[in-house]
Biopython code that builds the backbone (N, CA, C, O; Angstrom):
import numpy as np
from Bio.PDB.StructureBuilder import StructureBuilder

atoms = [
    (1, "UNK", "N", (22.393, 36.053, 9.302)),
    (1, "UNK", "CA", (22.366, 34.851, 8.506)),
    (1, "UNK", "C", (21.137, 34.010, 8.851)),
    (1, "UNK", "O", (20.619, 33.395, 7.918)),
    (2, "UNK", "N", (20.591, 33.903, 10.102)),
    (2, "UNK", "CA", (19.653, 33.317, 10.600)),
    (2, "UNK", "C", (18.222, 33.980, 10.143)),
    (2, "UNK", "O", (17.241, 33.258, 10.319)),
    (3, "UNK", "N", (18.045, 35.027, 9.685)),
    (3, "UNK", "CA", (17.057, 35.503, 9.174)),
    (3, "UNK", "C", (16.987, 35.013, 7.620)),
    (3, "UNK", "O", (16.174, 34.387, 6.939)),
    (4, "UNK", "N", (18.157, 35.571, 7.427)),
    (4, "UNK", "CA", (18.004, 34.769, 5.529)),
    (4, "UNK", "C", (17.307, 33.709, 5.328)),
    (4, "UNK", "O", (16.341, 33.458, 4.608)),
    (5, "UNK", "N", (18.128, 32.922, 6.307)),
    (5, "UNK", "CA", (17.555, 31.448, 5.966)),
    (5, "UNK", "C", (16.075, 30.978, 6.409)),
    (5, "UNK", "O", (15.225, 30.254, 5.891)),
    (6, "UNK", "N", (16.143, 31.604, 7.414)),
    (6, "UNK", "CA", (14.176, 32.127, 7.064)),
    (6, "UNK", "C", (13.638, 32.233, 6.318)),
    (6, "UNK", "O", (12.833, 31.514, 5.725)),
    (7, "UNK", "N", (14.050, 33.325, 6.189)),
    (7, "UNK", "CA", (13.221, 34.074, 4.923)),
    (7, "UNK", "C", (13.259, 32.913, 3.897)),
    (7, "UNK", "O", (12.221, 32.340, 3.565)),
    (8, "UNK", "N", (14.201, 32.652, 3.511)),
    (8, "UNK", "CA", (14.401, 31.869, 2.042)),
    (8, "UNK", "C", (13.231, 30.718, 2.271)),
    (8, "UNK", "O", (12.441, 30.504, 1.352)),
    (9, "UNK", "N", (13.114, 29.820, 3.786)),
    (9, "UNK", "CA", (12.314, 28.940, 3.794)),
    (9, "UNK", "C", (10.746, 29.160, 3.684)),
    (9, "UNK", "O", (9.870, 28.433, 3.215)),
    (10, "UNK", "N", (10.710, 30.027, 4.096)),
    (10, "UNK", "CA", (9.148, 30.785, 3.903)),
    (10, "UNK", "C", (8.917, 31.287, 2.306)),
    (10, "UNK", "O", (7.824, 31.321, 1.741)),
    (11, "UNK", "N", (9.922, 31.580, 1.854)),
    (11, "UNK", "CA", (9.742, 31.987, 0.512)),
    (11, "UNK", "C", (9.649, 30.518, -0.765)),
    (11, "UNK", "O", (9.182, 30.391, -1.897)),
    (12, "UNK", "N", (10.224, 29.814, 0.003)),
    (12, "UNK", "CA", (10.247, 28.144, -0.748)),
    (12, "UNK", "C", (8.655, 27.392, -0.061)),
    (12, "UNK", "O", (8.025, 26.581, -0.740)),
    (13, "UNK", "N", (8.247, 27.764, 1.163)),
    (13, "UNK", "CA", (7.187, 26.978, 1.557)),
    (13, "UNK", "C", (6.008, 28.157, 0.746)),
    (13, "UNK", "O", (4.990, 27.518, 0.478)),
    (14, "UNK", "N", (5.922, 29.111, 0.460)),
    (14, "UNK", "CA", (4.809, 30.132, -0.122)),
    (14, "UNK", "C", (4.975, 29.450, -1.923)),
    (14, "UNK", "O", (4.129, 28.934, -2.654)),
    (15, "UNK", "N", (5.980, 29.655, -2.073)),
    (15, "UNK", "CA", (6.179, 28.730, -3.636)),
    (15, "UNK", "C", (5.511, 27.297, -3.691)),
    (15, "UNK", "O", (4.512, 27.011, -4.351)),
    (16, "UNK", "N", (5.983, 26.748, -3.166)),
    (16, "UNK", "CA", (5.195, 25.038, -3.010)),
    (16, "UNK", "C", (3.376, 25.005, -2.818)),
    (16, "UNK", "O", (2.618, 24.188, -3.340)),
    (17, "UNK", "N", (3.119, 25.798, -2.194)),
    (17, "UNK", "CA", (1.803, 26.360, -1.813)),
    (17, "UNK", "C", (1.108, 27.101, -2.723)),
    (17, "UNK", "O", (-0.093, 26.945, -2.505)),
    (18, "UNK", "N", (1.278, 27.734, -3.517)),
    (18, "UNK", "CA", (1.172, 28.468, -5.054)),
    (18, "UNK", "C", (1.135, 27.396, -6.186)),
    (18, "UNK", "O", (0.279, 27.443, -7.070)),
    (19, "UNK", "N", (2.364, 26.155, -6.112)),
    (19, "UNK", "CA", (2.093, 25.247, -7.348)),
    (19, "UNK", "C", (0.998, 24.456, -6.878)),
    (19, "UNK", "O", (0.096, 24.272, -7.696)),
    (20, "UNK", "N", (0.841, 23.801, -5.418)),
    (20, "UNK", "CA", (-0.519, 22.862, -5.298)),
    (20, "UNK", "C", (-1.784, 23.820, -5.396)),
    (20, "UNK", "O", (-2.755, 23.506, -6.085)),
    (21, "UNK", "N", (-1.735, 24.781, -4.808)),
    (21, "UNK", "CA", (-3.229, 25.206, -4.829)),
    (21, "UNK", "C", (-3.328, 25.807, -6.647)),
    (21, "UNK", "O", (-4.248, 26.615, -6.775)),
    (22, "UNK", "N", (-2.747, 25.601, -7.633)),
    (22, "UNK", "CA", (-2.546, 26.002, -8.913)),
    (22, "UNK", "C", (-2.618, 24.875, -9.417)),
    (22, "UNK", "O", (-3.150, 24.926, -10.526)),
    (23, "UNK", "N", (-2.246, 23.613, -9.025)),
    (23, "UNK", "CA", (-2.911, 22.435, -10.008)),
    (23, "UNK", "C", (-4.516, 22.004, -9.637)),
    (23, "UNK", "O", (-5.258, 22.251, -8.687)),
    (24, "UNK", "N", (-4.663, 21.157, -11.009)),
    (24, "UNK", "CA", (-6.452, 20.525, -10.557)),
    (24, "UNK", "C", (-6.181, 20.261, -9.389)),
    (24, "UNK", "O", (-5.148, 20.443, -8.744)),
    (25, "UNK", "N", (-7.644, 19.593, -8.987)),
    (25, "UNK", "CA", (-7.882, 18.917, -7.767)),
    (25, "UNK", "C", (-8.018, 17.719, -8.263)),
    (25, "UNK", "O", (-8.231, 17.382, -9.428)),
    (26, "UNK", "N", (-7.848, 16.927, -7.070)),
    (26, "UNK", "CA", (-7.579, 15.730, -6.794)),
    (26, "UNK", "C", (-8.649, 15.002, -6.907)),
    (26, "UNK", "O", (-9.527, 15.237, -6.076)),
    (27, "UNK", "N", (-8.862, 14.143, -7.724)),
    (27, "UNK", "CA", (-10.156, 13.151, -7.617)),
    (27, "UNK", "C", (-10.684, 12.335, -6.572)),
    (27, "UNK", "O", (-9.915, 11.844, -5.746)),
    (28, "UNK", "N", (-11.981, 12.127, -6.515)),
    (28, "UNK", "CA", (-12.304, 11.782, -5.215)),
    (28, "UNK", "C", (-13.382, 10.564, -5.987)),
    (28, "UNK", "O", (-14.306, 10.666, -6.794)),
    (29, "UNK", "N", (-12.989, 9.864, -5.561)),
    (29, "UNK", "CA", (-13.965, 8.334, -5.965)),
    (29, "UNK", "C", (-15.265, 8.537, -5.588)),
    (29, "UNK", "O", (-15.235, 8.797, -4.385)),
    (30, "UNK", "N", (-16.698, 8.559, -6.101)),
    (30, "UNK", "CA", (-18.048, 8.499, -5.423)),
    (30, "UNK", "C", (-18.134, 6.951, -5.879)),
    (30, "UNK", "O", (-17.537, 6.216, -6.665)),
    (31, "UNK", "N", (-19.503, 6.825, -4.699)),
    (31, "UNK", "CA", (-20.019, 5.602, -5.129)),
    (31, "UNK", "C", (-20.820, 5.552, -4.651)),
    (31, "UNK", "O", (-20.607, 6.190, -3.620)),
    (32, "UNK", "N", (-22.441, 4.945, -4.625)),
    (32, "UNK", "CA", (-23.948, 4.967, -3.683)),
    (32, "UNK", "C", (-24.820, 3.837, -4.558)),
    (32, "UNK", "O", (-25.332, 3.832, -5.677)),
    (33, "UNK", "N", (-24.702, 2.739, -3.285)),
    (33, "UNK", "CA", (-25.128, 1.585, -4.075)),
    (33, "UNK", "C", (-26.720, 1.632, -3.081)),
    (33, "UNK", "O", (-26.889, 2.250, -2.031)),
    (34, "UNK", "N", (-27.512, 0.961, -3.659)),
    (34, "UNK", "CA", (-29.167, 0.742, -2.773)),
    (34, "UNK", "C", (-29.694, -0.878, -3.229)),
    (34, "UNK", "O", (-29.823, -1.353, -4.357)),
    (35, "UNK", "N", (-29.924, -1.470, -1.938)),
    (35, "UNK", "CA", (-30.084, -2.895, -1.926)),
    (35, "UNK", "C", (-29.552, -3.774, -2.674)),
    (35, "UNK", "O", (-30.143, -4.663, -3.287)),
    (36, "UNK", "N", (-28.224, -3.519, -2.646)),
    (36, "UNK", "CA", (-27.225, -3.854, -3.447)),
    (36, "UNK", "C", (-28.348, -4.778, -4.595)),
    (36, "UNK", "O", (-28.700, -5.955, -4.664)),
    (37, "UNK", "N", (-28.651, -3.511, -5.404)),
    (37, "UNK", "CA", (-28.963, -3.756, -6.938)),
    (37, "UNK", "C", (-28.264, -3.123, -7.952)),
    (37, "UNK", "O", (-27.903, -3.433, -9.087)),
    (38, "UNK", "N", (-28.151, -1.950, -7.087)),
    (38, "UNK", "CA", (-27.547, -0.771, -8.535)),
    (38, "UNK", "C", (-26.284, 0.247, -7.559)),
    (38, "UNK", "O", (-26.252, 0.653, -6.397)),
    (39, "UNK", "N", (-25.494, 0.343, -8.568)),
    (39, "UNK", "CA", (-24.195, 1.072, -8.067)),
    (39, "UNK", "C", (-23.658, 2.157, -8.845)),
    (39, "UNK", "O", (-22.573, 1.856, -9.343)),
    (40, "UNK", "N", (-23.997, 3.140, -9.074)),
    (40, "UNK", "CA", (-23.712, 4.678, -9.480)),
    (40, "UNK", "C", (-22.238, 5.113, -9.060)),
    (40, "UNK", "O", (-21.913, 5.179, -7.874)),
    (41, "UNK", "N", (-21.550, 5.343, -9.886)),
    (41, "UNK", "CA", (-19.881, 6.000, -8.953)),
    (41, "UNK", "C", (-19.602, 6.687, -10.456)),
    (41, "UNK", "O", (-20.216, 6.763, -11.520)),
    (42, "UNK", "N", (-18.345, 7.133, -9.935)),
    (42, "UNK", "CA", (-17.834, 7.865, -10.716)),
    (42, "UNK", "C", (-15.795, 8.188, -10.395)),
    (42, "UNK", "O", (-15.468, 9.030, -9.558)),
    (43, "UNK", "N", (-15.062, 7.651, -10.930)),
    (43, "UNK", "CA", (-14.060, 7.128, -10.663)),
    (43, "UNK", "C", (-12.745, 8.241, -10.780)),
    (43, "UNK", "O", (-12.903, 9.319, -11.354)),
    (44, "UNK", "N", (-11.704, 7.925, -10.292)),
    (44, "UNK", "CA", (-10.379, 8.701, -10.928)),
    (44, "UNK", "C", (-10.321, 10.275, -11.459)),
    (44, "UNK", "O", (-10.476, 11.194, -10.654)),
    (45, "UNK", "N", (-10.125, 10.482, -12.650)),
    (45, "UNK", "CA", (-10.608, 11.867, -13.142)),
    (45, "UNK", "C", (-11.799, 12.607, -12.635)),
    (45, "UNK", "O", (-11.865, 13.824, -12.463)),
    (46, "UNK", "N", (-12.906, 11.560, -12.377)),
    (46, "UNK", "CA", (-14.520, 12.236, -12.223)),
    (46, "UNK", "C", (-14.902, 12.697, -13.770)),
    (46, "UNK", "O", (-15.772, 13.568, -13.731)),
    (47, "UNK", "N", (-14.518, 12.376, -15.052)),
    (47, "UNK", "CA", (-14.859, 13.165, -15.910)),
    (47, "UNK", "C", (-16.384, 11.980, -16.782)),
    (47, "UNK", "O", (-16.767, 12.197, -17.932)),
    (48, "UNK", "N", (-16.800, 11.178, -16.154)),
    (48, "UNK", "CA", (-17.895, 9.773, -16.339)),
    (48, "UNK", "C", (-18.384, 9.770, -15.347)),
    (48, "UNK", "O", (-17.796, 10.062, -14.306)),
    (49, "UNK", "N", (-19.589, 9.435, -15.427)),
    (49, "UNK", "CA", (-20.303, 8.485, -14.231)),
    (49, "UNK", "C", (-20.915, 7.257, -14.834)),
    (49, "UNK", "O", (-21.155, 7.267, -16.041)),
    (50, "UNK", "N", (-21.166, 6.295, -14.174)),
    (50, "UNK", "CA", (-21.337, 5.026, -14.905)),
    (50, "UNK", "C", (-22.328, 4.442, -13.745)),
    (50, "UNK", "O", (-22.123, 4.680, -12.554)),
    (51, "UNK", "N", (-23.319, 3.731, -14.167)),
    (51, "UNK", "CA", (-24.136, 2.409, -13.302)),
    (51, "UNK", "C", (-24.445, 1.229, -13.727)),
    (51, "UNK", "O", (-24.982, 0.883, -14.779)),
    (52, "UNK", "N", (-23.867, 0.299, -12.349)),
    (52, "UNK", "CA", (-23.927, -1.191, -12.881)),
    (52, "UNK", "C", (-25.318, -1.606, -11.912)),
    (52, "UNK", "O", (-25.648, -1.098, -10.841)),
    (53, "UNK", "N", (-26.054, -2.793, -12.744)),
    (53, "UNK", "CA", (-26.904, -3.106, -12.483)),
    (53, "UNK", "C", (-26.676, -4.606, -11.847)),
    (53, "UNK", "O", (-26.281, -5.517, -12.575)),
    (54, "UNK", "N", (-26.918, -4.794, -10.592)),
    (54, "UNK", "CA", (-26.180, -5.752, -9.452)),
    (54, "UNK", "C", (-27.321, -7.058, -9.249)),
    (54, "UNK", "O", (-26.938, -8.070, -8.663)),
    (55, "UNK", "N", (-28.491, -6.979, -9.679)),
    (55, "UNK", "CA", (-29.295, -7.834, -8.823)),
    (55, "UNK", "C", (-30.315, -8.631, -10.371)),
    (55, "UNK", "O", (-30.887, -7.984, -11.248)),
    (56, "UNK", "N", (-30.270, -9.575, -10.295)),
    (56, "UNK", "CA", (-31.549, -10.451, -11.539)),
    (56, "UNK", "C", (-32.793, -10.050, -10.849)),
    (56, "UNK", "O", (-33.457, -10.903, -10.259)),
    (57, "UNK", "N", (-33.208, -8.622, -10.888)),
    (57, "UNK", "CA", (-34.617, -8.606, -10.433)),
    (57, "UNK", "C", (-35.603, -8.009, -10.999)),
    (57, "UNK", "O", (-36.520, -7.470, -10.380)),
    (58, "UNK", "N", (-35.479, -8.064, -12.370)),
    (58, "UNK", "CA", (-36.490, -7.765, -13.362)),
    (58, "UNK", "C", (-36.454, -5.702, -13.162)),
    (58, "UNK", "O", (-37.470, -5.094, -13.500)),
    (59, "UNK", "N", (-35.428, -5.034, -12.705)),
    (59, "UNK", "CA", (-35.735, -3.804, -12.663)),
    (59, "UNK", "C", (-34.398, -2.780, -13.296)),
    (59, "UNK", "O", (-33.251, -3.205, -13.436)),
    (60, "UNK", "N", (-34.656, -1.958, -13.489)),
    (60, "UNK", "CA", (-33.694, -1.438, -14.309)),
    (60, "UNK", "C", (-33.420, -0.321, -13.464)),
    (60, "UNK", "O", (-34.131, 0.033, -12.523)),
    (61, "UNK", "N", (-32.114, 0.343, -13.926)),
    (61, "UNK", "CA", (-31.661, 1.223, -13.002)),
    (61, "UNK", "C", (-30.590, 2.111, -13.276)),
    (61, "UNK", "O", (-29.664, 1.944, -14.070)),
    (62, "UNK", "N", (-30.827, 3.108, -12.502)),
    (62, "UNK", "CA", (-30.156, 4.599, -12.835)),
    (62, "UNK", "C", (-29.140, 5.675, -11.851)),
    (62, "UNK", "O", (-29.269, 5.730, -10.628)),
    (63, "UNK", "N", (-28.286, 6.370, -12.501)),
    (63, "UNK", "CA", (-27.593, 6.706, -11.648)),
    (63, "UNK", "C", (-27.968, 8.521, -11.675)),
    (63, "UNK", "O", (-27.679, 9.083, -12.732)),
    (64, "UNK", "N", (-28.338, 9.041, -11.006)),
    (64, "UNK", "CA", (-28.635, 10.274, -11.226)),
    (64, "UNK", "C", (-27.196, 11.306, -10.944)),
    (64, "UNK", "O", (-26.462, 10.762, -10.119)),
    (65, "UNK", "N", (-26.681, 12.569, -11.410)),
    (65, "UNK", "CA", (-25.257, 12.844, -11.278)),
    (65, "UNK", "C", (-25.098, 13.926, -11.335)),
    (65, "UNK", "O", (-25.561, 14.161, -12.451)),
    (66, "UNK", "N", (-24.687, 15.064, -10.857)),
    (66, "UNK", "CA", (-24.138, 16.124, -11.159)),
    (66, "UNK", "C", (-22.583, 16.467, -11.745)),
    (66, "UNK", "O", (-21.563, 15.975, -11.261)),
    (67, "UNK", "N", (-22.610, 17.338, -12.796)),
    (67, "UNK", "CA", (-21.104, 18.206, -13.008)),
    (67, "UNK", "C", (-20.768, 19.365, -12.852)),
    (67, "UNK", "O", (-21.712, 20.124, -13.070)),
    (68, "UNK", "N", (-19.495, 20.063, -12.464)),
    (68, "UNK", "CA", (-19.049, 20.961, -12.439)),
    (68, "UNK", "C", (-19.660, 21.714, -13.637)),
    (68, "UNK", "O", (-19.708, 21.279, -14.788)),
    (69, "UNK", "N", (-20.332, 23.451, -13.008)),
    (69, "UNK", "CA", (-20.555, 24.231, -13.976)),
    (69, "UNK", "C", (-22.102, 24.074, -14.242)),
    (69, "UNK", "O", (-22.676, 24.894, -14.958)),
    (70, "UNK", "N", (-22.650, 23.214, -13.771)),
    (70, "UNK", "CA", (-24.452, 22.369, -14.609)),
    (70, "UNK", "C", (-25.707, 23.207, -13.155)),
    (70, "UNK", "O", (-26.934, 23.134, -13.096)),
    (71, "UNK", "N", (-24.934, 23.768, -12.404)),
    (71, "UNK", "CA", (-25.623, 24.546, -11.599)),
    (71, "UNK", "C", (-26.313, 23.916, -11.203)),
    (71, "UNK", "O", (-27.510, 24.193, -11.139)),
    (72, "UNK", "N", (-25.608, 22.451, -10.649)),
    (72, "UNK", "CA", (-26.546, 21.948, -9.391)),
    (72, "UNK", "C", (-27.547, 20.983, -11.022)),
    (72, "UNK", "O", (-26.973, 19.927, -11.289)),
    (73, "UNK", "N", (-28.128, 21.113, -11.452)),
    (73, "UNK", "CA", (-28.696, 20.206, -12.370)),
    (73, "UNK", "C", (-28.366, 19.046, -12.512)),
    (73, "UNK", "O", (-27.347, 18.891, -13.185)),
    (74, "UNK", "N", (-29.097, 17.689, -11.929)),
    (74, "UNK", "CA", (-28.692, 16.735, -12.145)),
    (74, "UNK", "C", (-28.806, 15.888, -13.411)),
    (74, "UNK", "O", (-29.711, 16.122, -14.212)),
    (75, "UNK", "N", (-28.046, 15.050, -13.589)),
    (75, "UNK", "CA", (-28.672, 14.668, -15.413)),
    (75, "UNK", "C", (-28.435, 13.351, -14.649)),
    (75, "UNK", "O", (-27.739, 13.190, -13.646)),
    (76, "UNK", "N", (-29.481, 12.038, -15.638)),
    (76, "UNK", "CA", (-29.853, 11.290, -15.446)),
    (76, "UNK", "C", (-29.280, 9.932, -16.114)),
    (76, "UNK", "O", (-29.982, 9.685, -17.095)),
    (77, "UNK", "N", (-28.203, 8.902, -15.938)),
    (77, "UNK", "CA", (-28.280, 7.804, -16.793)),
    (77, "UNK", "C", (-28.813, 6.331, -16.483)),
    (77, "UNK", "O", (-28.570, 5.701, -15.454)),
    (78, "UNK", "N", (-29.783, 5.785, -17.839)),
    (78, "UNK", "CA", (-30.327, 4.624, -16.788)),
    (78, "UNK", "C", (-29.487, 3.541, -18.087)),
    (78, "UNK", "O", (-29.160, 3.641, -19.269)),
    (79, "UNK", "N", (-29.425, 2.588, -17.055)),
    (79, "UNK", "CA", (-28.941, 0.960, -17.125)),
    (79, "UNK", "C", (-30.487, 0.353, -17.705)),
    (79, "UNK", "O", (-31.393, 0.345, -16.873)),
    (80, "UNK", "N", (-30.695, 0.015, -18.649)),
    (80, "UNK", "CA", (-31.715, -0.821, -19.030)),
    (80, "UNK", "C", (-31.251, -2.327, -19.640)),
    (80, "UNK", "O", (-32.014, -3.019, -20.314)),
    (81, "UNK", "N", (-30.346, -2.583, -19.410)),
    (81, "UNK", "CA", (-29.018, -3.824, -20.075)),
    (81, "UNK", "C", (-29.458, -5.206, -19.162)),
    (81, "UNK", "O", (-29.316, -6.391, -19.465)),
    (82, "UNK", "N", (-30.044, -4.601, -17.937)),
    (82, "UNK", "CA", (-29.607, -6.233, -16.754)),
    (82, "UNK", "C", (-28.581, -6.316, -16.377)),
    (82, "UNK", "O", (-27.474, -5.840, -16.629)),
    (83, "UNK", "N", (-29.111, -7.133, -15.569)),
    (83, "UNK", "CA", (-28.271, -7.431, -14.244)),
    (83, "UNK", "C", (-26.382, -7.975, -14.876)),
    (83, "UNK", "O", (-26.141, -8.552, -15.936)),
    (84, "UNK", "N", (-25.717, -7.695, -14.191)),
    (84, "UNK", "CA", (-24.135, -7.980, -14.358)),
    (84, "UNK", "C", (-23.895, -6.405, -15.694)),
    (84, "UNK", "O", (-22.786, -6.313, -16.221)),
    (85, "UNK", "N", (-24.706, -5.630, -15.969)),
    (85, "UNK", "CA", (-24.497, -4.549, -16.795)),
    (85, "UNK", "C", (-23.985, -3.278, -16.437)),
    (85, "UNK", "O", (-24.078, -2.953, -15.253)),
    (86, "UNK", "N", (-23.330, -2.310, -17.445)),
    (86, "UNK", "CA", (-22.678, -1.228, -17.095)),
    (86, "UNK", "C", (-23.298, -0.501, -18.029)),
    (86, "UNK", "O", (-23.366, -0.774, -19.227)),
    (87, "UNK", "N", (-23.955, 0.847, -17.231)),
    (87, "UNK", "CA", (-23.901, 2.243, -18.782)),
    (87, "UNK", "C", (-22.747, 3.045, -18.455)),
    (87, "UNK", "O", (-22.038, 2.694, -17.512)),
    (88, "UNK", "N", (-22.532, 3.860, -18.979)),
    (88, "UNK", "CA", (-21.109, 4.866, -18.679)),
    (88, "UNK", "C", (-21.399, 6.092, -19.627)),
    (88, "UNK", "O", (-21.329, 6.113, -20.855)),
    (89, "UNK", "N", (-21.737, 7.096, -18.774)),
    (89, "UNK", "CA", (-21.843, 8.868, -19.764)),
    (89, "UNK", "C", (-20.617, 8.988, -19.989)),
    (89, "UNK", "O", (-19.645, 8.528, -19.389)),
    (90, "UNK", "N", (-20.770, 10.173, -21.638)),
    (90, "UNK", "CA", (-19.885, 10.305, -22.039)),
    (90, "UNK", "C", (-19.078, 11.458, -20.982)),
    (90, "UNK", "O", (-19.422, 11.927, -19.897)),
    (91, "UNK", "N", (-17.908, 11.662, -21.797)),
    (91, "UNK", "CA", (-16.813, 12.445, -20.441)),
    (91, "UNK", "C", (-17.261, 14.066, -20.485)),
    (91, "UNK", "O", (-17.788, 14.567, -21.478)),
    (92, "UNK", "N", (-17.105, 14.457, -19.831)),
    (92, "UNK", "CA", (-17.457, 15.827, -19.083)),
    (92, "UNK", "C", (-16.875, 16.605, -18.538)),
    (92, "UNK", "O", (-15.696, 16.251, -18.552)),
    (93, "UNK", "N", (-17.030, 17.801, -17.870)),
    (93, "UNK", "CA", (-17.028, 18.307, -17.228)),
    (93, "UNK", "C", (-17.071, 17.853, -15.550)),
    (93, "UNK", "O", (-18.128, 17.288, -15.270)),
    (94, "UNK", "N", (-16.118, 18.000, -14.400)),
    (94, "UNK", "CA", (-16.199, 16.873, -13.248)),
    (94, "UNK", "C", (-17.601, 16.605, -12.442)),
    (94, "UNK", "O", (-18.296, 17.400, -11.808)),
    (95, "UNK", "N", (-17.759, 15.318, -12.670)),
    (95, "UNK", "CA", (-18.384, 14.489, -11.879)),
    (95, "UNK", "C", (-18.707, 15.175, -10.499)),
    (95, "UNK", "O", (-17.565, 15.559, -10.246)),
    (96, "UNK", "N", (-19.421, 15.573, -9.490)),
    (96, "UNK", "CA", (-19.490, 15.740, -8.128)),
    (96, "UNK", "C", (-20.555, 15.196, -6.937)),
    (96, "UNK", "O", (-20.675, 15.212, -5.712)),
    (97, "UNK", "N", (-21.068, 14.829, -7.840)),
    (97, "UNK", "CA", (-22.415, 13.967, -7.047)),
    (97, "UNK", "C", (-23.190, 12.728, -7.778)),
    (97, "UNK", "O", (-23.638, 12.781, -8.923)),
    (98, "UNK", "N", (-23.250, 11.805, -7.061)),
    (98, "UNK", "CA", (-23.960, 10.351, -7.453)),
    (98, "UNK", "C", (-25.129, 9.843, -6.837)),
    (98, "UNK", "O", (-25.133, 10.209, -5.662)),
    (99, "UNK", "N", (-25.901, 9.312, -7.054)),
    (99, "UNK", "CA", (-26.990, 8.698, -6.536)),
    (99, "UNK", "C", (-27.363, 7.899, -7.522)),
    (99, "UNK", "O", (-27.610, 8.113, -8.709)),
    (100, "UNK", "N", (-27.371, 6.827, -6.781)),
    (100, "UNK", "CA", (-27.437, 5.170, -7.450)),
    (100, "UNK", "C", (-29.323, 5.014, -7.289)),
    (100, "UNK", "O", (-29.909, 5.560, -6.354)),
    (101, "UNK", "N", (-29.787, 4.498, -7.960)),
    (101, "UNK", "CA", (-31.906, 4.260, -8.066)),
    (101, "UNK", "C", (-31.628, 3.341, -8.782)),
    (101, "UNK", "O", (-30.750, 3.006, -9.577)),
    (102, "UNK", "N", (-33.129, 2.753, -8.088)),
    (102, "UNK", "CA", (-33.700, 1.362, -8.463)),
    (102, "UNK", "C", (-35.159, 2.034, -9.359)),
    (102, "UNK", "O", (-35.897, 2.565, -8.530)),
    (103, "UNK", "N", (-35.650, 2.123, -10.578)),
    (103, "UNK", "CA", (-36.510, 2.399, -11.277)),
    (103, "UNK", "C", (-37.724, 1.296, -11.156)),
    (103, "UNK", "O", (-37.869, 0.440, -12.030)),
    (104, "UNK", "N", (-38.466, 1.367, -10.169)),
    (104, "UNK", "CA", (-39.628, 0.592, -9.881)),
    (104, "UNK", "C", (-41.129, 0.803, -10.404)),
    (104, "UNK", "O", (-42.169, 0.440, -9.856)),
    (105, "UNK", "N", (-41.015, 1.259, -11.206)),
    (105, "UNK", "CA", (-42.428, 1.648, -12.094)),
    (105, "UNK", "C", (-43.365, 2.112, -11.656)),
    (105, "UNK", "O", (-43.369, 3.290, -12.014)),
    (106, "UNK", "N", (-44.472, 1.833, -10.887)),
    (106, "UNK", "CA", (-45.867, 2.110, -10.464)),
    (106, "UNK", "C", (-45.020, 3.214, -9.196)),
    (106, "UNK", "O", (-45.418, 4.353, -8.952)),
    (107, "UNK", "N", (-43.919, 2.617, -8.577)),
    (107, "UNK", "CA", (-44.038, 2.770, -6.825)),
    (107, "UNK", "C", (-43.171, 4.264, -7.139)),
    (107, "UNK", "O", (-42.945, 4.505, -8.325)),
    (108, "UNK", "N", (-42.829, 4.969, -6.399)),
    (108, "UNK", "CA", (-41.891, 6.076, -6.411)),
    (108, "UNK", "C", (-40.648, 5.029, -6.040)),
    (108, "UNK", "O", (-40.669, 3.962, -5.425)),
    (109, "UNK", "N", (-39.196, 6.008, -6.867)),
    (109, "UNK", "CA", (-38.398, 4.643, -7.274)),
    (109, "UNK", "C", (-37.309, 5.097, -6.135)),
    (109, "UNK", "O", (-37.086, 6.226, -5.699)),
    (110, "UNK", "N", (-36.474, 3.361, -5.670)),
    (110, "UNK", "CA", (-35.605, 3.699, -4.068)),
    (110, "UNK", "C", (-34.568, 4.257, -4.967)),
    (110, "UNK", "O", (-34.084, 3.980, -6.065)),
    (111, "UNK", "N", (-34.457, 4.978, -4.231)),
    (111, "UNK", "CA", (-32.798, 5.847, -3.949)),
    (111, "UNK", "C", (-31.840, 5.634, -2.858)),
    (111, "UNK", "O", (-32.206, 5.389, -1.708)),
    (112, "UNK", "N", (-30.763, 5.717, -3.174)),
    (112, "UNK", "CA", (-29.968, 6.010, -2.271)),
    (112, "UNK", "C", (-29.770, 7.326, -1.703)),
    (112, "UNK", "O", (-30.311, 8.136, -2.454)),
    (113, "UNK", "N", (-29.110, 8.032, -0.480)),
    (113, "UNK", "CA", (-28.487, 9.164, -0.362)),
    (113, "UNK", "C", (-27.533, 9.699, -1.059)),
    (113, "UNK", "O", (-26.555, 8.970, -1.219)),
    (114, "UNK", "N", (-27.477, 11.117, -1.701)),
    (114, "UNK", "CA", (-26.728, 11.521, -2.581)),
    (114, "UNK", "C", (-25.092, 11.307, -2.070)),
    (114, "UNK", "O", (-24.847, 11.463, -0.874)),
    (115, "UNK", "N", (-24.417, 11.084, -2.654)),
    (115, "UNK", "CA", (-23.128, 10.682, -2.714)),
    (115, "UNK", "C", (-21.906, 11.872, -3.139)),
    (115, "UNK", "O", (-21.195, 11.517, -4.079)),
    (116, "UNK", "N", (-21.588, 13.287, -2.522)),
    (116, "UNK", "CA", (-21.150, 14.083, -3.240)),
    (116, "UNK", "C", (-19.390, 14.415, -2.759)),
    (116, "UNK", "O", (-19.183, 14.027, -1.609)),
    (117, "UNK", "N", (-18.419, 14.908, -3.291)),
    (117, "UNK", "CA", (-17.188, 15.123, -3.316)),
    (117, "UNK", "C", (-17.138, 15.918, -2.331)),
    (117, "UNK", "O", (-16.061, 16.402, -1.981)),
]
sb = StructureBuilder()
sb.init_structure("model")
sb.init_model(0)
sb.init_chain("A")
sb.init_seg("    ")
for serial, (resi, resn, name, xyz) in enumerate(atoms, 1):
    if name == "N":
        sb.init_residue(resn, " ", resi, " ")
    sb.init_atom(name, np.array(xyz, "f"), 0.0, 1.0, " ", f" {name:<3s}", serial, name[0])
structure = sb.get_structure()
């Protein structure tokens, strides 16, 4: 009897283990802000990335991003709105990497460190 009930529990913990590793994954919040001007994230689902533009300093700004499937290819969205502004890409394929930029014209433009899941 003491084996059954083994067994049965191992056979209920291998089941439970089969439905989680069989649903999506779990979303993981990014976010990578730089001199607190500009803030790149990508929220909940991961299926958007969005950048708000944080600072009145005459500069515009971008969130650079990767998705699931884009082979590492980052695609690019910029905030040209000003300061207190939001852009937001359309939905996708998941979100996995963020990097928040400050678009400084003449200079090579600041970045943050990439921000990835």
């Amino acid at each position: 009897m003491g084996k059954m009930k083994k067994s049965g529990m191992i056979a209920l913990g291998l089941g439970a283990a089969a439905v989680i590793c069989s649903s999506p994954a779990m979303a993981i919040d990014l976010s990578s802000t730089k001199d607190n001007a500009v803030r790149g994230y990508s929220y909940g689902t991961n299926t958007r990335a969005a950048v708000t533009d944080l600072k009145q300093d005459g500069m515009t700004v971008y969130v650079r991003y990767s998705r699931k499937n884009s082979d590492g290819y980052p695609y690019t969205l910029h905030n040209k709105g000003g300061s207190g502004t939001t852009a937001t890409s359309g939905a996708g394929n998941t979100v996995w990497m963020v990097q928040g930029c400050i678009s400084v014209g003449w200079a090579p433009d600041k970045c943050d460190v990439e921000r990835t899941s």
